[in-house]
SERO-920022 format. One record per atom (N, C-alpha, C): residue number from 0; residue in one letter; x, y, z. Coordinates in steps of 0.2 Angstrom, whole numbers, plus 5000, padded with zeros to 4 digits. Layout:
! SERO-920022
   pos   code      x      y      z
   NUM      a      X      Y      Z
...
END
This chain:
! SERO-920022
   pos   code      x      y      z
     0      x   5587   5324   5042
     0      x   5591   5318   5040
     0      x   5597   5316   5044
     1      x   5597   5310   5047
     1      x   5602   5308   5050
     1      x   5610   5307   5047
     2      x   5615   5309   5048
     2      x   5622   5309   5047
     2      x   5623   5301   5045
     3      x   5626   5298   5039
     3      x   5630   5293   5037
     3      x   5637   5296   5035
     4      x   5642   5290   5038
     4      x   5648   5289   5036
     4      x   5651   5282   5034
     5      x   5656   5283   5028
     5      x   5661   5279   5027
     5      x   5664   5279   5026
     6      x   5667   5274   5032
     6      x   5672   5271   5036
     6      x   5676   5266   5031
     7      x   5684   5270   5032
     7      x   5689   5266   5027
     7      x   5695   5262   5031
     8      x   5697   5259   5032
     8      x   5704   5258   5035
     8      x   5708   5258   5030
     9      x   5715   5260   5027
     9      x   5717   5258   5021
     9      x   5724   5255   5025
    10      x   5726   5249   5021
    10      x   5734   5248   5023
    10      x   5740   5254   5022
    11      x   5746   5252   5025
    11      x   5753   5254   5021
    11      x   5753   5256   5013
    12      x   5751   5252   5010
    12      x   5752   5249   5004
    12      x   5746   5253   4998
    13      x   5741   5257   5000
    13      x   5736   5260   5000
    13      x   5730   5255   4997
    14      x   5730   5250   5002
    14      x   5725   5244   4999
    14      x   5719   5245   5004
    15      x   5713   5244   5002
    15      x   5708   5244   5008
    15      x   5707   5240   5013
    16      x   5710   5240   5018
    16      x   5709   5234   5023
    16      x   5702   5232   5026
    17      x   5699   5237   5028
    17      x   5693   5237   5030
    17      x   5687   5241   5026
    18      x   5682   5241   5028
    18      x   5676   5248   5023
    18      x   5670   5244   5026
    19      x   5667   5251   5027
    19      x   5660   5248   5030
    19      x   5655   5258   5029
    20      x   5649   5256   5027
    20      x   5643   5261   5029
    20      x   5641   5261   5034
    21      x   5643   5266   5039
    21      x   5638   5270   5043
    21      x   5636   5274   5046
    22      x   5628   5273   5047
    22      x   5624   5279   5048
    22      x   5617   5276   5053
    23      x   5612   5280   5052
    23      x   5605   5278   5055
    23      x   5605   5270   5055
    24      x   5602   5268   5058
    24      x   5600   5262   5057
    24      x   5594   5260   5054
    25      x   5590   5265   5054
    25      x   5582   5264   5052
    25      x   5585   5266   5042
    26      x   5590   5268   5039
    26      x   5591   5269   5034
    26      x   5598   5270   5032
    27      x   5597   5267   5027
    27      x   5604   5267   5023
    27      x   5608   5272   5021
    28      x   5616   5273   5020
    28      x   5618   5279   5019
    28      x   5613   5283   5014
    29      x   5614   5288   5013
    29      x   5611   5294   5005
    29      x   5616   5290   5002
    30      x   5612   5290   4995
    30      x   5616   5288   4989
    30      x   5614   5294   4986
    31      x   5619   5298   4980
    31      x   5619   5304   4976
    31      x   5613   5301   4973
    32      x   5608   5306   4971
    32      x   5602   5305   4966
    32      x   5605   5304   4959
    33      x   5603   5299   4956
    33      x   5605   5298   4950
    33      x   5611   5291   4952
    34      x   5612   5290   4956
    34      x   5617   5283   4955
    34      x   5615   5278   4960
    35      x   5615   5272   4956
    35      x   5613   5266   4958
    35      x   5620   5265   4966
    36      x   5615   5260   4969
    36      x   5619   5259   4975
    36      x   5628   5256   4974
    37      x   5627   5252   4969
    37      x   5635   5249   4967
    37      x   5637   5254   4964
    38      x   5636   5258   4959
    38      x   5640   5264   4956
    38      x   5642   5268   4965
    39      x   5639   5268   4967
    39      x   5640   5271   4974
    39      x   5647   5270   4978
    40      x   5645   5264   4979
    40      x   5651   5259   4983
    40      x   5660   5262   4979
    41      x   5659   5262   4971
    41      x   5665   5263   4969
    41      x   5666   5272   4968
    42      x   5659   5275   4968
    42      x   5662   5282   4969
    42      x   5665   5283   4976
    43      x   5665   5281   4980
    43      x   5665   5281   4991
    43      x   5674   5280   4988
    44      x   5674   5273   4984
    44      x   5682   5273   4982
    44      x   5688   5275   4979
    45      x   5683   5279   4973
    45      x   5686   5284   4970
    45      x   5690   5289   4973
    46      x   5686   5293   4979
    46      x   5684   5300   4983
    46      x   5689   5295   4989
    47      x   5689   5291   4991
    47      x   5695   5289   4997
    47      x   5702   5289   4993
    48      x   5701   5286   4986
    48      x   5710   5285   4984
    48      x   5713   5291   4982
    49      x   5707   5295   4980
    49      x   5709   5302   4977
    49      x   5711   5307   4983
    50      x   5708   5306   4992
    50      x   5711   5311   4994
    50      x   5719   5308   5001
    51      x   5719   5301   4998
    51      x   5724   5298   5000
    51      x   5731   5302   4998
    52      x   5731   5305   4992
    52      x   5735   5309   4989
    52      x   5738   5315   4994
    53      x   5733   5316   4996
    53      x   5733   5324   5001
    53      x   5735   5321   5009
    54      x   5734   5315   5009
    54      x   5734   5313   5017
    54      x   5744   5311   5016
    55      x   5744   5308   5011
    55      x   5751   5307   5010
    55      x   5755   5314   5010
    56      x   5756   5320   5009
    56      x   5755   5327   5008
    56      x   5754   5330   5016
    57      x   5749   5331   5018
    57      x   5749   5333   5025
    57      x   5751   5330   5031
    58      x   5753   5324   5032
    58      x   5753   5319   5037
    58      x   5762   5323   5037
    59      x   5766   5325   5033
    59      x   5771   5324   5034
    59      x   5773   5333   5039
    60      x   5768   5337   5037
    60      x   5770   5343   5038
    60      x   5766   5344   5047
    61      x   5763   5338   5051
    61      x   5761   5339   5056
    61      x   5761   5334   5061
    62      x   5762   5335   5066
    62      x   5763   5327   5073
    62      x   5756   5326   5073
    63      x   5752   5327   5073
    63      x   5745   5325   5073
    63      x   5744   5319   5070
    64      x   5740   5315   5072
    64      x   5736   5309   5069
    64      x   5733   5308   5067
    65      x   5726   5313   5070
    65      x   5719   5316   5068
    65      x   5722   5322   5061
    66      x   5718   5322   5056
    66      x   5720   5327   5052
    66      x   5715   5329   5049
    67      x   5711   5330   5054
    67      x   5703   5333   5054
    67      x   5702   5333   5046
    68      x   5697   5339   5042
    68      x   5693   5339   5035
    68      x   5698   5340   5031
    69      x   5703   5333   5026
    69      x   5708   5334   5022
    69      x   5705   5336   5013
    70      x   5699   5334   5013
    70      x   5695   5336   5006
    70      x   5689   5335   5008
    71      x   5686   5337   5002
    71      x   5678   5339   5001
    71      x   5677   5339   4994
    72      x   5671   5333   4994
    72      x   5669   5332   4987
    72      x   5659   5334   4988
    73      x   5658   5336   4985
    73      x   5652   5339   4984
    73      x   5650   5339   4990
    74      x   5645   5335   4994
    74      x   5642   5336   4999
    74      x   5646   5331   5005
    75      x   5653   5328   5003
    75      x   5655   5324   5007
    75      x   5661   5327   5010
    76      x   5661   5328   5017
    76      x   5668   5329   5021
    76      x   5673   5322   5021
    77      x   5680   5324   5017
    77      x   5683   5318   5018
    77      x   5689   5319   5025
    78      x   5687   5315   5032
    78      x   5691   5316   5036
    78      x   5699   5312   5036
    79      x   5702   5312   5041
    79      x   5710   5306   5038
    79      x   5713   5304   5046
    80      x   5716   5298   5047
    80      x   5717   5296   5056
    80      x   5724   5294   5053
    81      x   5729   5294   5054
    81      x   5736   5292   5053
    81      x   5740   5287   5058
    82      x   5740   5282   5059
    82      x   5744   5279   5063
    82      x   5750   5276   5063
    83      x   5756   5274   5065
    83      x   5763   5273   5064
    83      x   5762   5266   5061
    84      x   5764   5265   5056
    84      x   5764   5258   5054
    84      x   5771   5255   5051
    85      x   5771   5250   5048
    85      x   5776   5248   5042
    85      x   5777   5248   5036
END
């Protein structure tokens, strides 16, 4: 099975500015068995506001922007990218 990601940009503000699924093209991301594709959508968003905690938390104790695997929910790596903002 082909690699799916979802891609978040969140503001300042911890608002979603951007979000998108991608993966294969010939198939949609995996949805967990048992949950419809919109339950989907709002778990992806649960699992990003939840590990926003953590990125707010480690972004302070490193010069890095990349903060490679900051959580892991069941089968998903959640990655984190930091940029200077307002």
């Amino acid at each position: 099975m082909g690699s799916s990601f979802y891609l978040v940009i969140v503001g300042s503000r911890d608002d979603p500015v951007y979000e998108a699924d991608l993966g294969p093209s010939s198939k949609a991301p995996p949805v967990p068995e048992g949950t419809k594709k919109e339950e989907s959508k709002h778990l992806n968003q649960f699992i990003i506001h939840s590990a926003l905690d953590i990125v707010e938390e480690v972004q302070w104790n490193t010069t890095a922007t990349y903060l490679k695997v900051v959580d892991k929910f069941n089968e998903f790596l959640i990655s984190a990218f930091v940029s200077a903002g307002s």
